[in-house]
C-alpha positions as CSV (number, residue, x, y, z in Angstrom):
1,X,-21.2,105.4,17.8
2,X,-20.2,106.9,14.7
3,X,-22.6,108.8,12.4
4,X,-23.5,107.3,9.5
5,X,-24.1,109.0,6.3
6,X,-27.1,109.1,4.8
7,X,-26.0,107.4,1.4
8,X,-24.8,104.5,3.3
9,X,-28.0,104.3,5.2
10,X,-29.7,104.8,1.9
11,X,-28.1,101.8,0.7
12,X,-27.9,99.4,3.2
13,X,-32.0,99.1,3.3
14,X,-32.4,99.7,-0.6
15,X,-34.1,103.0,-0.3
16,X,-32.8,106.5,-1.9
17,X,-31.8,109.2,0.1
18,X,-34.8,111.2,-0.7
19,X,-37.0,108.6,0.8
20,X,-35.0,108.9,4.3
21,X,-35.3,112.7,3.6
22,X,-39.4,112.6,3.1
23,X,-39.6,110.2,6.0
24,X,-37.9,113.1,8.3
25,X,-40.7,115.7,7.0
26,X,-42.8,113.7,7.9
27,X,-42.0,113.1,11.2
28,X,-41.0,109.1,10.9
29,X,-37.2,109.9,11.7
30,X,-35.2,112.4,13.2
31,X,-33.5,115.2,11.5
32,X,-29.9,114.2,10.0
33,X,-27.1,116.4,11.0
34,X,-25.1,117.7,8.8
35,X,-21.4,117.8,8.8
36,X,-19.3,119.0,6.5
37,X,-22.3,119.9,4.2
38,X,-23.3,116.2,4.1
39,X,-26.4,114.5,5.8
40,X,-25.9,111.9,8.8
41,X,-27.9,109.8,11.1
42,X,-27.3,108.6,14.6
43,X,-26.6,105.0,14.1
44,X,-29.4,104.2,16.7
45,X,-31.8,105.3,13.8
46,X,-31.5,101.9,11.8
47,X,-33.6,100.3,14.0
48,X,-35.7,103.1,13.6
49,X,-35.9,101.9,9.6
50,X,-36.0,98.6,9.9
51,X,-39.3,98.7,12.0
52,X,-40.6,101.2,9.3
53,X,-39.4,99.2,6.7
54,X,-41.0,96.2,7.8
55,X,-43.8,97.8,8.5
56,X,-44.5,98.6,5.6
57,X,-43.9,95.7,3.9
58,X,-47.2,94.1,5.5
59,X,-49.1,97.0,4.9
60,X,-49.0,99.5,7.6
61,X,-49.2,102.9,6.4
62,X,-46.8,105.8,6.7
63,X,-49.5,107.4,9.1
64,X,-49.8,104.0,11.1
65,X,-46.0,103.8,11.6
66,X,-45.1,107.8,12.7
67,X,-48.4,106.8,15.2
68,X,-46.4,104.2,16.6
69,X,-43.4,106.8,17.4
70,X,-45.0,110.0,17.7
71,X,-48.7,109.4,19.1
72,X,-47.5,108.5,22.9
73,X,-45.9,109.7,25.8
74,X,-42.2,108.6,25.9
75,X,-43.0,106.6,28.8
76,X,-45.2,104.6,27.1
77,X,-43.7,100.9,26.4
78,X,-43.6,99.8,22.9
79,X,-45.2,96.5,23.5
80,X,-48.6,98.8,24.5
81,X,-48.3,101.0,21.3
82,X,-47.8,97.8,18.8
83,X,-50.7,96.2,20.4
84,X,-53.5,99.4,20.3
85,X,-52.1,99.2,16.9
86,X,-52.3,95.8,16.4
87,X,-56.4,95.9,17.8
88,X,-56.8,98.1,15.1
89,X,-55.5,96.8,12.0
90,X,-57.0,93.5,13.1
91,X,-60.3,95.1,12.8
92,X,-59.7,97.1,9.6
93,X,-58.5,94.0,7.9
94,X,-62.0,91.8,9.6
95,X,-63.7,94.5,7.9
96,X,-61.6,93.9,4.3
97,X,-62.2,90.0,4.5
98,X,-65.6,90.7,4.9
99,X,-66.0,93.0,2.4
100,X,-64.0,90.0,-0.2
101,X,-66.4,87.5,1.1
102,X,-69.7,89.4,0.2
103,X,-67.4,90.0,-3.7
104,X,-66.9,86.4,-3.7
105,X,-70.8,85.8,-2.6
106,X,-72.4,88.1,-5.3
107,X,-69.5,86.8,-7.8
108,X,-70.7,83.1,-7.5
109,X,-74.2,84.4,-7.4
110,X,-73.9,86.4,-10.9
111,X,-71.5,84.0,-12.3
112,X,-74.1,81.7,-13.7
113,X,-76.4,84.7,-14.6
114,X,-79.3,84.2,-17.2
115,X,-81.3,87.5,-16.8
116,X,-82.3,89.4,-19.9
117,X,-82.1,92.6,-17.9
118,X,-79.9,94.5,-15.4
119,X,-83.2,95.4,-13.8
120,X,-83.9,91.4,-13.4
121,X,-80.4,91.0,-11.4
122,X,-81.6,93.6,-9.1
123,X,-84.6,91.7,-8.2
124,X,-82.1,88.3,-8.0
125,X,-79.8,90.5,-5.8
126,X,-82.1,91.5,-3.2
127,X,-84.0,87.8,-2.9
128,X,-82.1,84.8,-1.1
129,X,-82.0,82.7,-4.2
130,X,-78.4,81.8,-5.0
131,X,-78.2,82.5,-8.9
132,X,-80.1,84.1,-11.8
């Protein structure tokens, strides 16, 4: 396969070169080699992108994703490393819907509030009664 430079790979997923370039310091992709004093990847590395890419765009972080390619023995399958990952985030975002439900439960607690003091919602907030 032909080397591809890394403008064209910079283009073809809508991301500047110096993104591809942090992504390598960080340890997400392989260094580019340079020929003829310009930067290019292996083509195998677009893969490499789109999983990061798309990764990304439902919310897995940087550190998430290089964990994915970096935190295993080679001989680990992929299908074991996406779903230790996926146990993970599943409980991370539990934890965020809970955390939104007890907002949404003081919100429509406090929403109707009457008290004449913050000191008064305290009281409301630690009792079982639904409002003010």
């Amino acid at each position: 396969m032909q080397p591809v430079p890394i403008s064209e790979v910079a283009k073809q997923f809508g991301l500047r070169s110096s993104a591809l370039r942090y992504y390598e310091r960080i340890g997400l992709l392989p260094a580019a080699t340079i020929s003829g004093g310009r930067r290019h990847y292996d083509a195998t590395i677009l893969n490499r992108i789109s999983i990061i890419q798309r990764a990304r765009a439902v919310g897995f972080s940087l550190a998430e994703i290089r964990g994915l390619f970096e935190g295993y023995a080679d001989a680990v399958p992929a299908s074991r490393r996406w779903q230790e990952l996926t146990k993970r985030k599943q409980a991370e975002l539990e934890g965020a819907v809970r955390k939104i439900r007890d907002m949404q439960d003081l919100l429509e607690k406090m929403g109707g509030c009457g008290c004449e003091t913050l000191d008064a919602c305290g009281s409301v907030m630690r009792s079982r009664r639904k409002t003010c």
